[in-house]
TORTORKE-781835 format. One line per 5 residues: number of its first residue (from 1); their letters; for each residue x, y, z of C-alpha. Coordinates in nm, 2 decimals. Each point is the difference from the previous one (the first is absolute). Layout:
<sites>
NUM	a	X/Y/Z  ...
</sites>
This chain:
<sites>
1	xxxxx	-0.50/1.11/-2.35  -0.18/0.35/-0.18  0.26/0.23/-0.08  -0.12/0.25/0.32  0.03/-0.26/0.19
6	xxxxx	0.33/-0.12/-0.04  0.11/0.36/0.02  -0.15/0.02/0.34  0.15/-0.29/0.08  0.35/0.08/-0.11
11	xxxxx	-0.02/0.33/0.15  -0.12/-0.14/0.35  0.28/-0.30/-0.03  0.27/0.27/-0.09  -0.13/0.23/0.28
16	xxxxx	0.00/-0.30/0.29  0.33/-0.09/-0.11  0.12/0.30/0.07  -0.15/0.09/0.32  0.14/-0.35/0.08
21	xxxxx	0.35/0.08/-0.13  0.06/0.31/0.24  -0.13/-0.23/0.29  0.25/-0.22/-0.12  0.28/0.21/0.06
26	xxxxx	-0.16/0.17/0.34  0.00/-0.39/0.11  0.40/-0.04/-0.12  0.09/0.34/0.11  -0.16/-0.07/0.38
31	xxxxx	0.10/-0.42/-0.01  0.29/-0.05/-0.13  0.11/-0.29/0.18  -0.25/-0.35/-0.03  -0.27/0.01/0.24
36	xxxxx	-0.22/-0.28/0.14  -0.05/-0.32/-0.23  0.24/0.25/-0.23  0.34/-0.15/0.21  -0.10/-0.35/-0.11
41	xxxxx	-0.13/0.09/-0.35  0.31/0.19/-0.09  0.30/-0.17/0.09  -0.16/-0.30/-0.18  -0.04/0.23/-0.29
46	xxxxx	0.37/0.12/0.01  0.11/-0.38/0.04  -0.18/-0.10/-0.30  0.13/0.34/-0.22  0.36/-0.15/0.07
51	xxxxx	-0.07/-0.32/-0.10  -0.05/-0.14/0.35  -0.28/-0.23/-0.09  0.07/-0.31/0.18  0.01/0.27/0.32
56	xxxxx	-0.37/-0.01/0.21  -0.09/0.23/0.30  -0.21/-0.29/0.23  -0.21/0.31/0.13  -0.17/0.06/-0.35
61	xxxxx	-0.35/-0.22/-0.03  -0.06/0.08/-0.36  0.12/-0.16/-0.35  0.28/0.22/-0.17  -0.21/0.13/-0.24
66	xxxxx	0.05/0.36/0.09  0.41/-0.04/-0.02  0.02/-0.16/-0.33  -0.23/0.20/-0.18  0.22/0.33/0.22
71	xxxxx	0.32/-0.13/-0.20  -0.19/-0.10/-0.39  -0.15/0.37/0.05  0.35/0.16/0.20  0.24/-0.17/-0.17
76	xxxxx	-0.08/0.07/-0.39  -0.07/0.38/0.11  0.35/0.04/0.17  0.15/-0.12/-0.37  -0.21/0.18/-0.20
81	xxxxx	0.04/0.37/0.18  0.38/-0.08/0.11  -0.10/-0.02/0.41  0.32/-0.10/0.21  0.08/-0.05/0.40
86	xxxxx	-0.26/0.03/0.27  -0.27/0.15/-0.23  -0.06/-0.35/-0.15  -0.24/-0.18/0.24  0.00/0.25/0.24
91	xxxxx	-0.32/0.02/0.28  -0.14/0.33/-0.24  0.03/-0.21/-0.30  -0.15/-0.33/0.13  -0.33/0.21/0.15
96	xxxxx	-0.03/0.17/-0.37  -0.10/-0.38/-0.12  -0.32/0.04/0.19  -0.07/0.37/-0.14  0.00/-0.18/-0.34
101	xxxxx	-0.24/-0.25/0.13  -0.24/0.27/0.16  -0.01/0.16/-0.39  -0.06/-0.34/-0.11  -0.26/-0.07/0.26
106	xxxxx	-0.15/0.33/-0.09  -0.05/-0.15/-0.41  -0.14/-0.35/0.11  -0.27/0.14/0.25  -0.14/0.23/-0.30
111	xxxxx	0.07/-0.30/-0.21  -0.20/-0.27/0.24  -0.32/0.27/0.07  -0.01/0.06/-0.39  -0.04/-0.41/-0.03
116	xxxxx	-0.20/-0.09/0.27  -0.24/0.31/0.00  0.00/0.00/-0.39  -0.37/-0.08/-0.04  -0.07/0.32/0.23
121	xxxxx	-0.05/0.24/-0.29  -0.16/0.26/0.28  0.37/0.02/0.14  0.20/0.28/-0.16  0.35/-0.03/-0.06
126	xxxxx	0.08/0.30/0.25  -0.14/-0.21/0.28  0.22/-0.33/-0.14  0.27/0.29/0.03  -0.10/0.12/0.36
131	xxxxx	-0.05/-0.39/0.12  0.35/-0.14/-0.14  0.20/0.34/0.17  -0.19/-0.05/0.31  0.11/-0.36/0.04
136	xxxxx	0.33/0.05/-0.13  0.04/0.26/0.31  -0.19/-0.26/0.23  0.24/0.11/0.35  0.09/-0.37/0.08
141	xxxxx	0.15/-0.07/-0.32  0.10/0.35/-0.13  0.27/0.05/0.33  0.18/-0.30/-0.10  0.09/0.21/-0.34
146	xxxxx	0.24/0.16/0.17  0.22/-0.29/0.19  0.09/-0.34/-0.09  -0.24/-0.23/0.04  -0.17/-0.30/-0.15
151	xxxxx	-0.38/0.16/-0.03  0.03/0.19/-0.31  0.17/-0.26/-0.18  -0.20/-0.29/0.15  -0.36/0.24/-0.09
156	xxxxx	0.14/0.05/-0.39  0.06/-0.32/-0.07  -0.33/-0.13/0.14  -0.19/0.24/-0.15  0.16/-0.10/-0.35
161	xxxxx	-0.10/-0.25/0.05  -0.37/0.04/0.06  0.04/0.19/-0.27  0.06/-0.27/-0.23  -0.20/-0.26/0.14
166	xxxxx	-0.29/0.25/-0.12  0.13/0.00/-0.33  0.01/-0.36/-0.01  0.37/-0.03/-0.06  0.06/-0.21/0.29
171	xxxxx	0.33/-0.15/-0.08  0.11/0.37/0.05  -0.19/0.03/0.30  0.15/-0.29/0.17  0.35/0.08/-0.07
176	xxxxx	-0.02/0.36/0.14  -0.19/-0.17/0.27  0.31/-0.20/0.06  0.15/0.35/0.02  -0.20/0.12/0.26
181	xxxxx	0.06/-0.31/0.22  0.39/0.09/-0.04  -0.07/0.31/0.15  -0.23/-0.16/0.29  -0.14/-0.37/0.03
186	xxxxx	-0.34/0.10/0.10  -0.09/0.14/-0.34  -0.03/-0.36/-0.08  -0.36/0.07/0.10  -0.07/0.21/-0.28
191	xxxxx	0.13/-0.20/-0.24  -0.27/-0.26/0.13  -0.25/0.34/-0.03  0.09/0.01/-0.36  -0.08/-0.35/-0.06
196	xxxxx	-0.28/0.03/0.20  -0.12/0.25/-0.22  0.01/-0.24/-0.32  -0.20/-0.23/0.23  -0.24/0.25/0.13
201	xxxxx	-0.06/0.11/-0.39  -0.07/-0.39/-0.08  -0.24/-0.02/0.29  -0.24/0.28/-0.03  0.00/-0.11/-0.35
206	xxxxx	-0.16/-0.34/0.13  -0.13/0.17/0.25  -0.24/0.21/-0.27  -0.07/-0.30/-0.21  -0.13/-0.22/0.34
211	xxxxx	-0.24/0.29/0.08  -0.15/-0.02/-0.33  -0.05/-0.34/-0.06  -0.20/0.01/0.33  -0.14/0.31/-0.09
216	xxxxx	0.06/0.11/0.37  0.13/0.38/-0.07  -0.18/0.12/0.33  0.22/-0.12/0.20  0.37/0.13/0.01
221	xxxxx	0.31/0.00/0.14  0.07/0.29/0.04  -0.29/0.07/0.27  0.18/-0.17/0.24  -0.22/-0.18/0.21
226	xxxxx	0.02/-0.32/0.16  -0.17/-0.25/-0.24  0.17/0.20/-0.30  0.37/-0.07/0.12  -0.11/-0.38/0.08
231	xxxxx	-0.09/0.01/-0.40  0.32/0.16/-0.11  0.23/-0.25/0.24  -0.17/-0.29/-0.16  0.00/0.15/-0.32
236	xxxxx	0.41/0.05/0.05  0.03/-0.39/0.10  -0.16/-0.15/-0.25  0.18/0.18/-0.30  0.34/-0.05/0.17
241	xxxxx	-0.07/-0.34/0.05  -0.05/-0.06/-0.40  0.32/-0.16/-0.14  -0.13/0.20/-0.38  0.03/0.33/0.23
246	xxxxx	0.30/-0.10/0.17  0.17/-0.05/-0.33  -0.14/0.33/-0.15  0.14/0.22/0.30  0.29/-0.20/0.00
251	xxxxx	0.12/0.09/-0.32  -0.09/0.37/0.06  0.14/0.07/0.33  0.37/-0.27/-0.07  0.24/0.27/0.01
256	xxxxx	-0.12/0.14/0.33  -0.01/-0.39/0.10  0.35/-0.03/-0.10  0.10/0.29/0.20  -0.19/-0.09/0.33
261	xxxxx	0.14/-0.35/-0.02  0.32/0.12/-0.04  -0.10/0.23/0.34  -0.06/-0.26/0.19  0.35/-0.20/-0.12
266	xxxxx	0.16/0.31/0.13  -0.19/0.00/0.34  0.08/-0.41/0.06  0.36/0.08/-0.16  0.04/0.30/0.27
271	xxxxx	-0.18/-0.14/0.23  -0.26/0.28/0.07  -0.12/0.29/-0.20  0.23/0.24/0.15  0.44/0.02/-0.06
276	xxxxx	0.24/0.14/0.24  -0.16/0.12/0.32  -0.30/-0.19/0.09  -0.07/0.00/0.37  -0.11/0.37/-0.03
281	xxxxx	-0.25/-0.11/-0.29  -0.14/-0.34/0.11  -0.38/-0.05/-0.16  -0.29/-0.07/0.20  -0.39/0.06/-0.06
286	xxxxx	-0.04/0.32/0.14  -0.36/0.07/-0.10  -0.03/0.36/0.14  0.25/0.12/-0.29  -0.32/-0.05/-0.24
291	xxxxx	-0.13/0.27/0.21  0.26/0.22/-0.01  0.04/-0.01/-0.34  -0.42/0.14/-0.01  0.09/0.26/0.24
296	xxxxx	0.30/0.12/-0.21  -0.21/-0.04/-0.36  -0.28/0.24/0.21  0.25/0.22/0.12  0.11/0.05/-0.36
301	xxxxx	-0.29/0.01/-0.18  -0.24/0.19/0.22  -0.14/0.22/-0.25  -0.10/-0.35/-0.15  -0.09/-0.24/0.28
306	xxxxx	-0.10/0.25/0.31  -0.25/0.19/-0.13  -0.32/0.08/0.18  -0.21/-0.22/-0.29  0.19/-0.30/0.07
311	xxxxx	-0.02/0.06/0.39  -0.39/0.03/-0.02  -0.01/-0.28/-0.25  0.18/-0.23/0.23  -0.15/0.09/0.32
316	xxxxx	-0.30/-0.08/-0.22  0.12/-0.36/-0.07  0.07/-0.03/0.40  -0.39/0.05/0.07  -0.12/-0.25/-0.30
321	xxxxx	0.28/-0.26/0.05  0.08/-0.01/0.42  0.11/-0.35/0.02  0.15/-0.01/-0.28  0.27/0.27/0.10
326	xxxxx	-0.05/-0.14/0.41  0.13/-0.29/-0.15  0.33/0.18/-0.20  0.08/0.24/0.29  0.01/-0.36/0.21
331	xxxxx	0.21/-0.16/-0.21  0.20/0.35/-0.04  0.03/0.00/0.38  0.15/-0.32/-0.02  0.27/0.05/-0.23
336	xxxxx	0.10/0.30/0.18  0.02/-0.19/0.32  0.19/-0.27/-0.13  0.17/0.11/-0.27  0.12/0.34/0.06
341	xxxxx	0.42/-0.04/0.03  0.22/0.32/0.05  0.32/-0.05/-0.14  0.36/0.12/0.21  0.05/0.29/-0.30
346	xxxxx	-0.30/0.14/0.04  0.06/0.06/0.41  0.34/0.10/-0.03  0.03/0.22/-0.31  -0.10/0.35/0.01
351	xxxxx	0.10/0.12/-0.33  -0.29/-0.18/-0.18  -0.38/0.14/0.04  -0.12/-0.31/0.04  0.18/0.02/0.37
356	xxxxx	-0.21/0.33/0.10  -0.34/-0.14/-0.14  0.06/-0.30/0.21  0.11/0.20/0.29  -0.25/0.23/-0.01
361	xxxxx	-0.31/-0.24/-0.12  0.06/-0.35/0.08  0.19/0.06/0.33  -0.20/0.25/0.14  -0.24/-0.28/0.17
366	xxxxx	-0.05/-0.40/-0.04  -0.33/0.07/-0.14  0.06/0.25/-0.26  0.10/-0.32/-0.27  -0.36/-0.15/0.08
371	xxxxx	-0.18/0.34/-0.01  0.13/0.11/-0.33  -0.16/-0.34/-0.16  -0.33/0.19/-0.10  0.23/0.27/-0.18
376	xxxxx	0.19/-0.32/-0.19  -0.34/-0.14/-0.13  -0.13/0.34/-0.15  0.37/0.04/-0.16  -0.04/-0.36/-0.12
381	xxxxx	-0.41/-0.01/-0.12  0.12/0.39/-0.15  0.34/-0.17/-0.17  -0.22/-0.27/-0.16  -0.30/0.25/-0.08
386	xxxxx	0.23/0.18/-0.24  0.13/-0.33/-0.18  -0.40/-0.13/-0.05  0.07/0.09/-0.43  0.25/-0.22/0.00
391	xxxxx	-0.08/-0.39/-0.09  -0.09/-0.18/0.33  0.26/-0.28/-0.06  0.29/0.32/-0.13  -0.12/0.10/0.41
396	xxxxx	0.04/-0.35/0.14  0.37/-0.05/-0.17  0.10/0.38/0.09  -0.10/-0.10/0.37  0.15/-0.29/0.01
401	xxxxx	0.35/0.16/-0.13  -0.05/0.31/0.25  -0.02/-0.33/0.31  0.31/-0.15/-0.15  0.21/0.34/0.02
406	xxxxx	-0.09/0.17/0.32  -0.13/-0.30/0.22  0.32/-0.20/0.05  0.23/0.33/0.09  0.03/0.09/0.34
411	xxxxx	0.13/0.30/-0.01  -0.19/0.32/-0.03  0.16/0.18/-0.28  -0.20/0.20/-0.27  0.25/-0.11/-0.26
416	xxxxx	-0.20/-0.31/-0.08  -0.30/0.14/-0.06  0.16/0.21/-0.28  -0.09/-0.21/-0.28  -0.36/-0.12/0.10
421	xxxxx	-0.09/0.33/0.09  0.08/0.10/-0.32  -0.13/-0.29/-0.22  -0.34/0.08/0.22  0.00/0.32/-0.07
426	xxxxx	0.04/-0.04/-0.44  -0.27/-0.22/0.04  -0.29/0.20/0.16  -0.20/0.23/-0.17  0.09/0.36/-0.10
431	xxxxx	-0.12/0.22/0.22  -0.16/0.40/-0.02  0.30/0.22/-0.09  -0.03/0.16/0.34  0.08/-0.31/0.14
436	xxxxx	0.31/-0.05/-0.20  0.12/0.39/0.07  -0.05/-0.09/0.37  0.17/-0.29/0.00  0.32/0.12/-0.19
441	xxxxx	-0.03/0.31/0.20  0.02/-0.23/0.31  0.27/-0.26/-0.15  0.18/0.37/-0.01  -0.01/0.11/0.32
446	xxxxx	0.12/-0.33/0.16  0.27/0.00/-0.19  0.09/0.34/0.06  -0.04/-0.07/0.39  0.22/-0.33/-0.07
451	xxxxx	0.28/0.17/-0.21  0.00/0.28/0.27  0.04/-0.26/0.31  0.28/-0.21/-0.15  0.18/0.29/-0.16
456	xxxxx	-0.05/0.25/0.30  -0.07/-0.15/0.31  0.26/-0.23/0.09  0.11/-0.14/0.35  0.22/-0.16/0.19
461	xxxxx	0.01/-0.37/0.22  0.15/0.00/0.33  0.41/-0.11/-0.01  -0.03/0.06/-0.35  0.15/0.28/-0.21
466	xxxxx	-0.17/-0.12/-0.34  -0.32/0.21/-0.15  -0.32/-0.14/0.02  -0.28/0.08/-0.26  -0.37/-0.07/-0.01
471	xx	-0.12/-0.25/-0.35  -0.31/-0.21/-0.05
</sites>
């Protein structure tokens, strides 16, 4: 880091935590009282400040990451600056863990787009600036700042280690993985996406050398047709069928082997993946979720995936390629039909968003889930269009991980899509620096409209006196 640029980056880091510091205390001055998720989260919190560690609320589906690291940060602060009564642990002080995890998310976004877009000498360090603030306010993940939830927590420690992974210390990387699952199971998956990413480095390796011992560089992967994927597939068999290969990625990838063994100790141990609570969060392939998660990536990155190039280019593709995308819209069709599962939360909670755009979309006619298929393909052939720099087999093991976290959930909630989003979004190309300023212009504005509905317009249930507030 140039010495301008890490001025500009401590300034903008000092002038976010700020901002978010007097949001902090708007949030504590208008909540006071746990809200939502916050009734399970603190108590559990509380229980484990006094000791109470043997004591479990059965509502809570998550590891206890979140509480124990609460009291190792809590605890030694209440000694060191003399804190007594209900200060210690109280709900203000729990949600300030997760301001320190937003500053720390903040560092290991610039951190990740200096690694991964290090050969990029075109990219200035005020855009690597602009890019790392922009996703450190990304609206999804920024609102949980301010209460106590898992996200920023679970988002730090999974971007630590992706960090690390990069760096090649992976022993690191798969013991602050092992944080991340304490914080939520499913970030298992990217521990398996930073192995996968040792294994995707091996292959295009190979990958290379195959093309030029058949002196065959016409034809690449990354062109995507048909006969090219059939030669990357076969490709991928027969170097994971080696034993020599085996035994190479083997003892590259072991700690993230140890830890995924260990995952799936825990889930015959438990029983299941989830603790506590589990009829409200029972898995099941719920296909349409991969195309909710493009709808949400394109609703989020406009200024980089809905743009009228990319709408031209595709419509282009549609009049060169019509059976091949008659044949994805069928197959689309189908997993909408049969796969499309709305989940009891979703129907009968109105403080989420997710409950008006399912209201106001999905419900408005049977249809409207089969008619929105051609807007799920452009989102998914524009979401892919973007990652094309990337390695074709770095693609196949991201899309593979993004399956494994959004298929199997059946509820709609824009939570899990935090993290992929995000990991997607490091990974494309920079973009103009008009883009970036609308998009953090844009991340902006939705959460000034988000801050404004929770903090401002609350409501009321019928037969009920307690105060309702609108959240993600």
């Amino acid at each position: 880091m140039e010495g301008v640029e890490a001025y500009g980056f401590s300034a903008a880091m000092s002038g976010a935590f700020l901002v978010s510091s007097l949001l902090f205390a708007a949030f504590n001055r208008r909540l006071r009282e746990p809200y939502m998720d916050e009734v399970f989260h603190v108590p559990q919190a509380q229980a484990y400040c006094h000791g109470s560690f043997l004591q479990w609320d059965p509502m809570i589906t998550t590891l206890p990451g979140l509480y124990l690291l609460s009291v190792g940060v809590v605890k030694p602060a209440a000694w060191l600056f003399g804190w007594t009564g209900p200060i210690v642990c109280s709900t203000g002080m729990l949600r300030f863990i997760n301001l320190l995890f937003s500053a720390g998310n903040f560092y290991l976004l610039y951190l990740l787009l200096l690694k991964i877009h290090q050969k990029n000498k075109a990219v200035s360090g005020f855009q690597r600036i602009l890019s790392a603030l922009t996703l450190a306010i990304f609206p999804t993940l920024y609102f949980f700042t301010f209460l106590y939830y898992t996200d920023p927590g679970s988002v730090f420690f999974t971007l630590f280690a992706y960090l690390m992974c990069l760096y090649g210390n992976h022993k690191a990387s798969a013991l602050l993985g092992f944080c991340g699952f304490m914080f939520r199971q499913t970030n298992i998956v990217w521990t398996v996406f930073c192995a996968g990413n040792v294994v995707a480095e091996k292959l295009n390796e190979a990958w290379k050398t195959e093309l030029l011992k058949k002196k065959d560089q016409k034809i690449s992967p990354m062109k995507g047709s048909f006969p090219d994927l059939i030669r990357v597939l076969k490709f991928l068999i027969e170097y994971l069928t080696s034993p020599k290969n085996l035994v190479t990625l083997v003892a590259l990838t072991w700690p993230y082997i140890i830890l995924v063994t260990a995952f799936f100790v825990f889930v015959f141990v438990n029983g299941g993946i989830v603790v506590g609570d589990r009829s409200s969060h029972e898995a099941c392939l719920h296909f349409p979720q991969l195309f909710y998660f493009l709808s949400f990536t394109v609703f989020f990155s406009f200024p980089h995936l809905l743009t009228p190039t990319k709408i031209s280019k595709f419509l282009l593709l549609l009049r060169k390629h019509p059976v091949q995308y008659g044949l994805i819209t069928i197959i689309s069709l189908f997993l909408v039909w049969k796969f499309t599962y709305v989940h009891k939360y979703l129907l009968a909670d109105n403080r989420h968003y997710t409950f008006y755009v399912w209201r106001k979309i999905f419900q408005r006619h049977e249809l409207v889930k089969y008619a929105l298929v051609p807007a799920y393909i452009f989102a998914g052939w524009s979401f892919f269009d973007t990652l094309k720099t990337k390695p074709v087999f770095w693609t196949l093991m991201y899309f593979v991980c993004l399956l494994a976290v959004t298929v199997p959930q059946k509820l709609l909630e824009f939570r899990y899509f935090i993290l992929p989003f995000l990991i997607y979004r490091l990974n494309i190309p920079f973009p103009s620096l008009s883009r970036q300023l609308l998009e953090l212009a844009f991340y902006i504005a939705v959460n000034v409209v988000a801050f404004f509905l929770f903090l401002n317009k609350t409501f009321q249930w019928p037969n009920s006196v307690e105060v309702q507030r609108f959240m993600w």
